[in-house]
C-alpha positions in Angstrom: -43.3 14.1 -2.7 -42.5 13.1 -6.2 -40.3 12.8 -8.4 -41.4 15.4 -10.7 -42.3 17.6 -7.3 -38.3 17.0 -6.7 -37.5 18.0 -9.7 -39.6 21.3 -9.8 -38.3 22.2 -6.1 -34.7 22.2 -7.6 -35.4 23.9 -10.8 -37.1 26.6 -8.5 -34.0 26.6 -5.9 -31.7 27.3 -8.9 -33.5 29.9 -10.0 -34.7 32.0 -6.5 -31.6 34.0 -5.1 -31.7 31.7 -2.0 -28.7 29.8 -0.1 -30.6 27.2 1.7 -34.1 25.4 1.9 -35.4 22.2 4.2 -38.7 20.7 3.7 -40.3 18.0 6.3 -43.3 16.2 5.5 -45.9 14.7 7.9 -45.1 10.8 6.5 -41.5 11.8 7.3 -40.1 13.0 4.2 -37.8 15.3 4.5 -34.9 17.8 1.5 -32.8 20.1 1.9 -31.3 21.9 -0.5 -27.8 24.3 0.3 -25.6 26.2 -2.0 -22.9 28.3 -1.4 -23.6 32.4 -2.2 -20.6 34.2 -1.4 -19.5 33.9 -5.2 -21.4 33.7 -8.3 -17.8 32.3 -10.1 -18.9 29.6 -12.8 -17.3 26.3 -12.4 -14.2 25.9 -13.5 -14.0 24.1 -16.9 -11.9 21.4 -16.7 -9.3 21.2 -20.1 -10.0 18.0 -21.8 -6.6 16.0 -21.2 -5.4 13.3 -23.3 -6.0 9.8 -23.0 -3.1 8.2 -21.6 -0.7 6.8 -23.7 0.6 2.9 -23.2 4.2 2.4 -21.7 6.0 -1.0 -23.0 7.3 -2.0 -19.6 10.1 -5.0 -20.0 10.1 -6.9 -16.5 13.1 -7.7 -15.6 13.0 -10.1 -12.7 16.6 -10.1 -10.9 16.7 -13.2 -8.3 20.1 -14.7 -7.2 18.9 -18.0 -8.0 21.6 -19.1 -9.1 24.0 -18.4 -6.8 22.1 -19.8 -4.2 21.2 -23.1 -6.3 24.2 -23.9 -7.4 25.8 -24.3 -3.6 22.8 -26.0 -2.2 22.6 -23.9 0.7 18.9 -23.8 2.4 17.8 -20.3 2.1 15.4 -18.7 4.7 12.5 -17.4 3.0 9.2 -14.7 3.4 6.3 -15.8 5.5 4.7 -13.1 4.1 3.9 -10.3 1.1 5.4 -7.0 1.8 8.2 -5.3 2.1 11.7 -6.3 3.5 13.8 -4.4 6.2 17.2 -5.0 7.2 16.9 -3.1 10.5 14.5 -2.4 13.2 14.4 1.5 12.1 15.7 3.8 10.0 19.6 4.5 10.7 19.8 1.5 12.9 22.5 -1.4 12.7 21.2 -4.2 11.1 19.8 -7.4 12.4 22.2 -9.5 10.7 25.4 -9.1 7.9 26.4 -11.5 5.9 29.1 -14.2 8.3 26.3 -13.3 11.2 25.8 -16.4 13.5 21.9 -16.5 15.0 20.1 -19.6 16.7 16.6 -20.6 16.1 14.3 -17.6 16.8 16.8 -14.8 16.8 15.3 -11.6 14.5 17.3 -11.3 11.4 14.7 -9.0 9.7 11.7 -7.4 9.5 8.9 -6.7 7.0 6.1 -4.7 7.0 2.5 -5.9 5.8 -0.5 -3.8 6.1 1.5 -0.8 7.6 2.5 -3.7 10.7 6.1 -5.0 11.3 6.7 -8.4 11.7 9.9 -9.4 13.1 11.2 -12.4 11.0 13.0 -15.1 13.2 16.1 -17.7 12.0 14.4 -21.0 12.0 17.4 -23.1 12.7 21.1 -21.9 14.2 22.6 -21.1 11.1 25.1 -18.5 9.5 24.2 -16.3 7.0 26.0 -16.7 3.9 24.2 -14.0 1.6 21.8 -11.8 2.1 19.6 -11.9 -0.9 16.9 -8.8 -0.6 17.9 -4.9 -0.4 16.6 -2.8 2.4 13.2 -1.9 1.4 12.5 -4.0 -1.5 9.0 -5.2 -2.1 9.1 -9.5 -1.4 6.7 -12.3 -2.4 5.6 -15.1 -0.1 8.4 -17.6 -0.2 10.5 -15.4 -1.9 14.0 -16.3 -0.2 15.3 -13.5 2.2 18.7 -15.4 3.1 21.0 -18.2 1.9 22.1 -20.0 5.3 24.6 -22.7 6.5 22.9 -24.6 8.9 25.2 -25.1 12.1 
């Protein structure tokens, strides 16, 4: 079939008061053409919107850098994009507060990547000594989670 035979079929399908049509060809072409009769409503005409107007954004990037430099404390930080959580699930205790003791491999958070959770473990046995993300903010790899005394 070609493309002007195509073209005819479906000028002849919008006209003819017919729901559905399917043609098969002996070299294995095959149309079909449907359309919905239960209402002969026009389409809906979509009101023109505006094109969206710019928003200044200023970005405003709040680290505790400085606190953490300035007392040389090694931090523990985010293996991973995604987002940071304090506790295994919602309402539960957390996995660590700040004056929190934990040895190498205990969980001290969590954060999900890719709708998974991965537990985040202590490195070394350490205290924390500030906690450094909120519960459910979005972290950076290497972004630092904790500031820790190592023990």
């Amino acid at each position: 079939m070609t493309k002007e035979e195509i073209k005819e079929l479906v000028n002849l399908f919008a006209e003819a008061n017919i729901s559905k049509i399917k043609i098969k060809e002996q070299d294995g072409f095959e149309i079909e053409l449907e359309r919905d009769m239960c209402c002969d409503i026009p389409a809906p005409v979509c009101p023109t919107t505006p094109a969206p107007q710019p928003i200044n954004v200023n970005v405003v990037n709040e680290t505790h850098s400085s606190n953490h430099t300035k007392s040389n404390n090694p931090t523990i930080n985010s293996p991973m994009v995604g987002t940071f959580y304090q506790a295994p699930s919602p309402g539960a205790a957390p996995f660590v507060k700040v004056g929190s003791t934990v040895k190498k491999g205990d969980a001290i958070a969590i954060i999900e990547a890719m709708k998974i959770m991965n537990e985040i473990e202590a490195e070394f046995d350490c205290k924390i000594v500030e906690i450094l993300v909120a519960d459910g903010q979005p972290v950076e790899f290497g972004m630092p989670l904790f500031t820790v005394e190592k023990l």
